[in-house]
C-alpha angles and dihedrals in degrees: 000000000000129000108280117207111200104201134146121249114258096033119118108288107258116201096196119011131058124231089224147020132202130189119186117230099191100253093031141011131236115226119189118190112216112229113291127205134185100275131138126219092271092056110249134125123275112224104325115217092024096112092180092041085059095045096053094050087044103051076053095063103038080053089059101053097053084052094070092056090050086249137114155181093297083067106056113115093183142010131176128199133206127197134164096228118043096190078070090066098099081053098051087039091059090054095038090051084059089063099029092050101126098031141062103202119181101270132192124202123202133166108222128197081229145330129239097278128054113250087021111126096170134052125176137178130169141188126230147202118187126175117249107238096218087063098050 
């Protein structure tokens, strides 16, 4: 079996990583999000040094791609965060708070020198577990 890259549609276009991931676990199936970062489809940065601004887009996309699994944030277990300037981090937790309203995951915070793409401040990934409807 080839390599399958599971990726939205109108993402930037990845040659050799997947967005996301998904294992099934028999009653339910594990979705981890690979790490996400602010930018657009044509692969530029969204307003860099906005920390909030790319969080918020972030937090969209990552949104997006548990959607396509039929899951969402209520069943994230753990998410971990990247930026490039910890003192942001009250910035990045108020947005945060908005998508993680109605559940507490496991998170890990880390200041980075940089993230993958130039002008990205944020970077998130989490990992999910969402319930199988047949088996319930």
């Amino acid at each position: 079996m080839g390599k399958v890259l599971l990726n939205p549609k109108r993402f930037i276009p990845q040659v050799d990583f997947s967005h996301r991931i998904k294992r099934d676990m028999g009653a339910q199936e594990i979705i981890f999000v690979n790490g996400q970062v602010a930018v657009d489809s044509k692969g530029k940065a969204v307003a860099p040094k906005n920390f909030s601004k790319q969080a918020d887009f972030v937090f969209k996309n990552i949104q997006k791609i548990l959607q396509q699994d039929g899951a969402s944030f209520n069943d994230v277990v753990k998410e971990t965060i990247y930026l490039t300037d910890i003192s942001k981090f009250k910035d990045v937790s108020a947005v945060r708070s908005k998508y993680f309203a109605n559940s507490a995951p496991a998170s890990t915070l880390v200041e980075v020198n940089k993230t993958v793409h130039k002008g990205c401040d944020v970077a998130i990934e989490v990992i999910a577990i969402k319930n199988k409807e047949e088996f319930w």
